[in-house]
C-alpha positions as MATLAB code, in Angstrom:
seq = 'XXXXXXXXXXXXXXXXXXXXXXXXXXXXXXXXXXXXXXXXXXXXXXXXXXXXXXXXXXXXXXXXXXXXXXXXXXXXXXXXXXXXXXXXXXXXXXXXXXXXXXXXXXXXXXXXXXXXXXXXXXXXXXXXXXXXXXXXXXXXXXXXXXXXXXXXXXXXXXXXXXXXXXXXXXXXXXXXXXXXXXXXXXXXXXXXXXXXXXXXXXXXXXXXXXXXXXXXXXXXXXXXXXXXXXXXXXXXXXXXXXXXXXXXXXXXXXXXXXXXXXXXXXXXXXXXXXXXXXXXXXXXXXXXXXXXXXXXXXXXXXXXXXXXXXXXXXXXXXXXXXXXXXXXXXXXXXXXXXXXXXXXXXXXXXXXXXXXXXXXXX';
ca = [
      86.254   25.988  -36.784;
      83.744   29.045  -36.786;
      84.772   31.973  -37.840;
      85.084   34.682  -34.944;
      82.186   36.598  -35.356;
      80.196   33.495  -35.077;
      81.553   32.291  -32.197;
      81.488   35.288  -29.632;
      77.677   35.453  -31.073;
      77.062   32.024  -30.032;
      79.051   32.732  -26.691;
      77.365   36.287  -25.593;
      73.982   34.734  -26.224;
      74.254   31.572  -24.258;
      74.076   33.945  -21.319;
      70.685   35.785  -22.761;
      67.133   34.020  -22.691;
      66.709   32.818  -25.958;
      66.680   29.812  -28.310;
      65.543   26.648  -29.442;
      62.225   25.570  -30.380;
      63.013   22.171  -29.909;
      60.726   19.914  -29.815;
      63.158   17.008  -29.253;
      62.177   14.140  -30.817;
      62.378   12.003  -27.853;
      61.196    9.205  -26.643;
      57.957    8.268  -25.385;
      58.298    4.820  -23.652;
      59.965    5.720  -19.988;
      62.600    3.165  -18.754;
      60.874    2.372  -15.680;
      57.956    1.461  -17.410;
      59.751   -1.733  -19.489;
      58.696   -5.057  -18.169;
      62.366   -5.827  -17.026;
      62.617   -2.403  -14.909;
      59.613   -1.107  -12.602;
      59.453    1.932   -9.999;
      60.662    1.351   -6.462;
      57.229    1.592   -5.417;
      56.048   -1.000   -7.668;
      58.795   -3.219   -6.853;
      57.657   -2.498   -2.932;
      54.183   -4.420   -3.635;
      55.391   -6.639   -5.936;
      57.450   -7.974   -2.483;
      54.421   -7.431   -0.545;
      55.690   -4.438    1.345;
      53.884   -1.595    2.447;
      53.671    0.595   -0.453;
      50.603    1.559   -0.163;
      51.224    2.699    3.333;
      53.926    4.871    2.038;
      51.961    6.474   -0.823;
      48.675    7.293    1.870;
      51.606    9.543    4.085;
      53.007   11.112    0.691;
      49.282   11.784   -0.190;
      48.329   13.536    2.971;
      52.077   15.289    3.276;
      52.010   18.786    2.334;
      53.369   19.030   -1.280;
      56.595   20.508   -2.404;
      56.401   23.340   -4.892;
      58.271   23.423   -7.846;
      58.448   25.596  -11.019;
      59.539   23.244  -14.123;
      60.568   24.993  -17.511;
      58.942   23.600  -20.514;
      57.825   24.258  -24.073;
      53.882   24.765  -24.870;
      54.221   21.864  -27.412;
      56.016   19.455  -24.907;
      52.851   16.551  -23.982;
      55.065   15.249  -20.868;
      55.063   17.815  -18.531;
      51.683   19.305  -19.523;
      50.235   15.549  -18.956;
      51.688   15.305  -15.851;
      50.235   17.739  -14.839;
      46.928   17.954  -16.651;
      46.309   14.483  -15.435;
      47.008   14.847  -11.533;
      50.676   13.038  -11.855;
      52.676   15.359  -10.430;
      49.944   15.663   -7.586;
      49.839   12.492   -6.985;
      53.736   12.166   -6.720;
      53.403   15.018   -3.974;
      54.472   17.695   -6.486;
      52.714   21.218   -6.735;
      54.077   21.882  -10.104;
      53.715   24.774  -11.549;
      54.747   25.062  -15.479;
      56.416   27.894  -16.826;
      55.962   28.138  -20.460;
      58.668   29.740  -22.539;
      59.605   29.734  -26.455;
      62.765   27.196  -26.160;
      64.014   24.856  -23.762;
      67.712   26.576  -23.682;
      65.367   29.804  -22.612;
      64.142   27.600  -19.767;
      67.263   26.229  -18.814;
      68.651   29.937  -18.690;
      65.885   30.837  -16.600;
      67.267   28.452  -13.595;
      69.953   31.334  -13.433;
      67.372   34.031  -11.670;
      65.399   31.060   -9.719;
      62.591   31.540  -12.603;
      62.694   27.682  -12.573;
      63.253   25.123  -10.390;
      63.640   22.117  -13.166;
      64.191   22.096  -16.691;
      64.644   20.172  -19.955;
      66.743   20.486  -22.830;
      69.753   19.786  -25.099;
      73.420   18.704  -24.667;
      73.957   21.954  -25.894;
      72.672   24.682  -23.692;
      72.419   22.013  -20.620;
      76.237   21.908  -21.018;
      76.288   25.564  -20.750;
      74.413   25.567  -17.881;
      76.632   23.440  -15.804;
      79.848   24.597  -16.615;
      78.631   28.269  -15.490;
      77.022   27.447  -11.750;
      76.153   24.960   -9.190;
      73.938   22.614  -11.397;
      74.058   18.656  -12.234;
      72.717   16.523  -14.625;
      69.494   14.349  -12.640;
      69.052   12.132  -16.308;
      68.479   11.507  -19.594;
      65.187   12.106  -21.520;
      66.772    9.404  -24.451;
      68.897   10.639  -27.854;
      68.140   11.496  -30.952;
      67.516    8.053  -33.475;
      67.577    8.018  -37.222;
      63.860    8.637  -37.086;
      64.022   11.622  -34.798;
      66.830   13.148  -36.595;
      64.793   13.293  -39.478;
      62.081   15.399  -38.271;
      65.121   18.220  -37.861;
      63.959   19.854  -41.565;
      66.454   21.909  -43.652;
      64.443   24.854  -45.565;
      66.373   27.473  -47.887;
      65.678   29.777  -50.307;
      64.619   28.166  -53.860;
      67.438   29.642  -55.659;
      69.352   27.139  -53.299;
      70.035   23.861  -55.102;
      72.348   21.515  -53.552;
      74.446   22.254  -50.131;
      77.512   24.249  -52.200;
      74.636   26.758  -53.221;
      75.327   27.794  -49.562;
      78.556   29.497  -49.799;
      77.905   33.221  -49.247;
      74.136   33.030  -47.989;
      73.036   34.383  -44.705;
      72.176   30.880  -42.601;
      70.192   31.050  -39.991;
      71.135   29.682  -36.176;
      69.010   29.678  -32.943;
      71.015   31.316  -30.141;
      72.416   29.582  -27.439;
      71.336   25.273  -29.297;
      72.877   22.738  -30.648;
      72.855   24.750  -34.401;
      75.903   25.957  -34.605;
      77.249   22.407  -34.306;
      74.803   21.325  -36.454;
      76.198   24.082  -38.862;
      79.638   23.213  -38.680;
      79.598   19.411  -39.400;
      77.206   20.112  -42.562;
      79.073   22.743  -44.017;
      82.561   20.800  -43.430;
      80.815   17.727  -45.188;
      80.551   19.679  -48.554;
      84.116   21.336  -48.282;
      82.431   24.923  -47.165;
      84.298   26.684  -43.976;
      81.922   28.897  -41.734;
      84.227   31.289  -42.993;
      82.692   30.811  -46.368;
      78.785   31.626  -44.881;
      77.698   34.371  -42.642;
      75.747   33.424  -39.672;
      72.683   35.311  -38.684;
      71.756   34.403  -34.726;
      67.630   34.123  -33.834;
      65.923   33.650  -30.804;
      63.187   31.115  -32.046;
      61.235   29.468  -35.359;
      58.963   32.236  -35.676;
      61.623   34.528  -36.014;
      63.615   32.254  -38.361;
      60.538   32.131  -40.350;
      59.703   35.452  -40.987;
      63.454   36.000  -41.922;
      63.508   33.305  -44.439;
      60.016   34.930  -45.720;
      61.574   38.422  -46.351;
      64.907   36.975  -47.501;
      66.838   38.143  -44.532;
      68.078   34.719  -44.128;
      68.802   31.457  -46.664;
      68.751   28.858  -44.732;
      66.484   27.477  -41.846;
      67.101   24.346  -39.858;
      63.211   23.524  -38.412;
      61.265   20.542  -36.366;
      58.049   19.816  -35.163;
      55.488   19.081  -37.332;
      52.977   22.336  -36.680;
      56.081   24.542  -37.830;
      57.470   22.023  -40.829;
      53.652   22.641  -41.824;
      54.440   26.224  -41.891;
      57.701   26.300  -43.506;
      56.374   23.940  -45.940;
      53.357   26.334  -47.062;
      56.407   29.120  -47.695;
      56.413   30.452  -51.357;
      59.962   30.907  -52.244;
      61.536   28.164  -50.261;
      61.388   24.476  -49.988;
      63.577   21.337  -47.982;
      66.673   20.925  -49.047;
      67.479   17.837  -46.247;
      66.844   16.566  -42.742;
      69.502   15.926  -40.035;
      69.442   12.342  -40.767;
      71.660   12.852  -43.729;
      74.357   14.245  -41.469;
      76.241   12.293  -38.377;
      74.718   14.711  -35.643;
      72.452   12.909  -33.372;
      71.503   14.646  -30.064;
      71.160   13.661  -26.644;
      68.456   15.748  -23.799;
      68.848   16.158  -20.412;
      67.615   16.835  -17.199;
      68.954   19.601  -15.105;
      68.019   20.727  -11.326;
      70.255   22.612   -8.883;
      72.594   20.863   -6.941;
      71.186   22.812   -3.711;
      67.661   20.642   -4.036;
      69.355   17.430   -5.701;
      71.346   17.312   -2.378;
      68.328   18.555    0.243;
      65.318   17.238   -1.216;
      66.824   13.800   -3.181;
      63.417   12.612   -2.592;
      61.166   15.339   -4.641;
      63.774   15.018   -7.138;
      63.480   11.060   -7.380;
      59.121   11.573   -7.117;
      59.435   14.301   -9.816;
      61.314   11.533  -12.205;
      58.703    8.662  -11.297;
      56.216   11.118  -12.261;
      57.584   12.231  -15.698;
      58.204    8.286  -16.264;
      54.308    7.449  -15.535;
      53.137   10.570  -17.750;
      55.344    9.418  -20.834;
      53.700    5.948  -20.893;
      50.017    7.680  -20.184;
      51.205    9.767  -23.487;
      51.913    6.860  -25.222;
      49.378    4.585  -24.121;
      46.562    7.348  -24.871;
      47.731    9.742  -28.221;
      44.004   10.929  -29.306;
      43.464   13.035  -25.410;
      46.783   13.955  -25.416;
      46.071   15.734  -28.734;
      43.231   17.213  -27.002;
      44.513   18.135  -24.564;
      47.225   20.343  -26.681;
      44.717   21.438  -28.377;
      42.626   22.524  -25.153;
      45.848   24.513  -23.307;
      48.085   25.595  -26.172;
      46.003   25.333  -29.160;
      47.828   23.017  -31.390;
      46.266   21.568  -33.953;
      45.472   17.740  -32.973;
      46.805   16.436  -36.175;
      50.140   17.836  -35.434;
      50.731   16.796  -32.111;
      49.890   13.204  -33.767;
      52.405   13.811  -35.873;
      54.563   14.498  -33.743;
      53.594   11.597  -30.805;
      54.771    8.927  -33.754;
      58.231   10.067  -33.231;
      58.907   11.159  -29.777;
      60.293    9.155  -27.303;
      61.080    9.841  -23.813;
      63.033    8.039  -21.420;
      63.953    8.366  -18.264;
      66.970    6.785  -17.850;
      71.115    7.231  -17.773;
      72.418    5.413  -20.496;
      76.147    4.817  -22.440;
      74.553    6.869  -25.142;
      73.914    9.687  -23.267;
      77.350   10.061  -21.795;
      78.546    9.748  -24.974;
      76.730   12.336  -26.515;
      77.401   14.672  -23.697;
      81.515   14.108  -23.830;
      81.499   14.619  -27.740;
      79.404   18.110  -27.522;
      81.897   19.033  -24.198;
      84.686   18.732  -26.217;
      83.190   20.567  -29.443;
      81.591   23.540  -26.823;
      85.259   23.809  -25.015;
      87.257   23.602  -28.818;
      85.385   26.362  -30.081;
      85.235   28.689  -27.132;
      81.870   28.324  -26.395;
      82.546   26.750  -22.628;
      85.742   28.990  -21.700;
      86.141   27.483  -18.480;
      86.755   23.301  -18.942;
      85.305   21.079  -16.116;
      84.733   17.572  -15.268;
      81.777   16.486  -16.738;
      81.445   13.179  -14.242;
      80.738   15.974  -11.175;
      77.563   17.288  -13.032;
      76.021   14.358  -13.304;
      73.959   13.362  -10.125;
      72.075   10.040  -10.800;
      71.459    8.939   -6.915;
      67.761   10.153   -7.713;
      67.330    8.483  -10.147;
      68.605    5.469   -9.246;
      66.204    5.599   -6.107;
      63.419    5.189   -8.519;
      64.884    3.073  -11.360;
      68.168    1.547  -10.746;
      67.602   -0.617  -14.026;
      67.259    2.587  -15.572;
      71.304    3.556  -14.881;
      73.461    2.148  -17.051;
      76.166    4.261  -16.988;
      78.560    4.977  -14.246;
      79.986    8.904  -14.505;
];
């Protein structure tokens, strides 16, 4: 358990716009684009029906406008809509960039956003405080993913037990804290043993763990492990793949346009499915095309396109992972009002588009 300054910091700033930097080292190879499970549209003129006819009206209909909440070093979203996808879908998207994906999902709250992206974590928090649902799952953490999730500390810092009474750093509102507490309880240390030192983002946690205002950093993505790599005075101590915590990503939307436009939702999913196999199919203009809007460096976003996999889809897995961080959020305070998870999840889009895709039944 955390101790109880630690928890109503993590509580009080799941209702602020901050956190996570999270790259989420996620999948790349959509469900609907495996050879065993195609689009409905696909499937339409695979049985010689009039797809085409049906694409022509969606072409020429005016398109639906929606603000999606993303990350500048996410390559789905901006592909989808560098490359015309979301156009062609009958989407106006318009991308609003901000430091984490919990700050994006927090920014559905004042109608900043239409759609975002994220962890169990802060997508968990989202539901349980207003009339949101789960639309599907971008894929969960693997062994390889997990172990892009960097540990840096302090050089001074030898072996996890060094910990006890250093100032360890957690992004506000993400998956951290959790990540904290089964680490920690691995080497026999109690959060009561550590103090906790909330962030809003990696920069921040990097210039902290550069003056010594923090210990301990937990990091991903391969332009920042580059940076905290370079640090004099620190270096990686581990990677989350030497822990049990693997983590799942979501999709959220409002429940007011999951249940009046099920259709923009289910186009906006086809699209994201298309861009992640353009992503994968072409990694060199992807890089460029990071480099062009955002101005990361092309060798990074390679990096980084090796290990991230997204796919659109509603799996076992993901329930899974959702139910274990529920129960974890609700023991520790951090959700204060319990609810049934099965009534935030609305897959009915989703299974429009890729019924193959649903493999779980909430």
């Amino acid at each position: 358990m955390l101790n109880q300054n630690h928890k109503k910091n993590r509580t009080r700033s799941v209702t602020m716009l901050v956190s996570l930097s999270l790259l989420f080292i996620i999948a790349l190879t959509g469900c609907g684009s495996s050879p065993d499970s195609t689009s409905s549209k696909a499937r339409a003129a695979e049985n010689g029906e009039s797809a085409g006819t049906t694409e022509t009206a969606s072409e020429k209909a005016e398109k639906v406008k929606l603000n999606i909440a993303d990350i500048s070093s996410n390559p789905v979203l901006r592909v989808a809509a560098n490359q015309g996808i979301f156009e062609k879908h009958g989407i106006e998207a318009k991308l609003v960039t901000f430091a984490t994906p919990a700050e994006g999902i927090n920014s559905l709250f004042i109608k900043q956003a239409d759609i975002a992206w994220g962890a169990d974590f802060p997508i968990l928090n989202a539901v349980s405080k207003g009339e949101y649902a789960i639309i599907a799952s971008t894929g969960n953490s693997t062994d390889l993913s997990a172990k892009q999730w960097k540990l840096y500390v302090r050089n001074e810092i030898e072996r996890p037990e060094d910990l006890a009474g250093k100032n360890l750093s957690f992004l506000r509102g993400t998956f951290i804290s959790y990540l904290w507490d089964e680490y920690l309880s691995e080497y026999g240390l109690e959060p009561e043993n550590v103090k906790f030192i909330g962030q809003g983002g990696f920069d921040e946690a990097y210039i902290a763990l550069k003056k010594g205002e923090v210990d301990a950093v937990w990091v991903t993505g391969a332009a920042m492990v580059d940076k905290f790599e370079a640090l004099v005075g620190a270096h990686q101590l581990t990677d989350m793949s030497q822990t049990k915590v693997r983590i799942g990503s979501q999709i959220i939307a409002p429940e007011s346009l999951i249940a009046d436009k099920p259709d923009v939702v289910a186009n906006f999913l086809d699209a994201l499915d298309e861009s992640s196999r353009f992503v994968k199919e072409n990694p060199e203009k992807v890089a460029d095309i990071l480099y062009k809007e955002v101005k990361q460096p092309k060798e990074a976003t390679l990096k980084d396109l090796s290990v991230i996999n997204w796919n659109v889809e509603f799996t076992d897995s993901a329930l899974d992972s959702l139910s274990r961080q529920k129960q974890y959020m609700v023991e520790n305070g951090i959700i204060q009002q319990d609810f049934e998870l099965r009534d935030k999840i609305k897959l009915d889009p989703l299974r429009t588009v890729f019924p193959d895709c649903v493999t779980a039944a909430p």
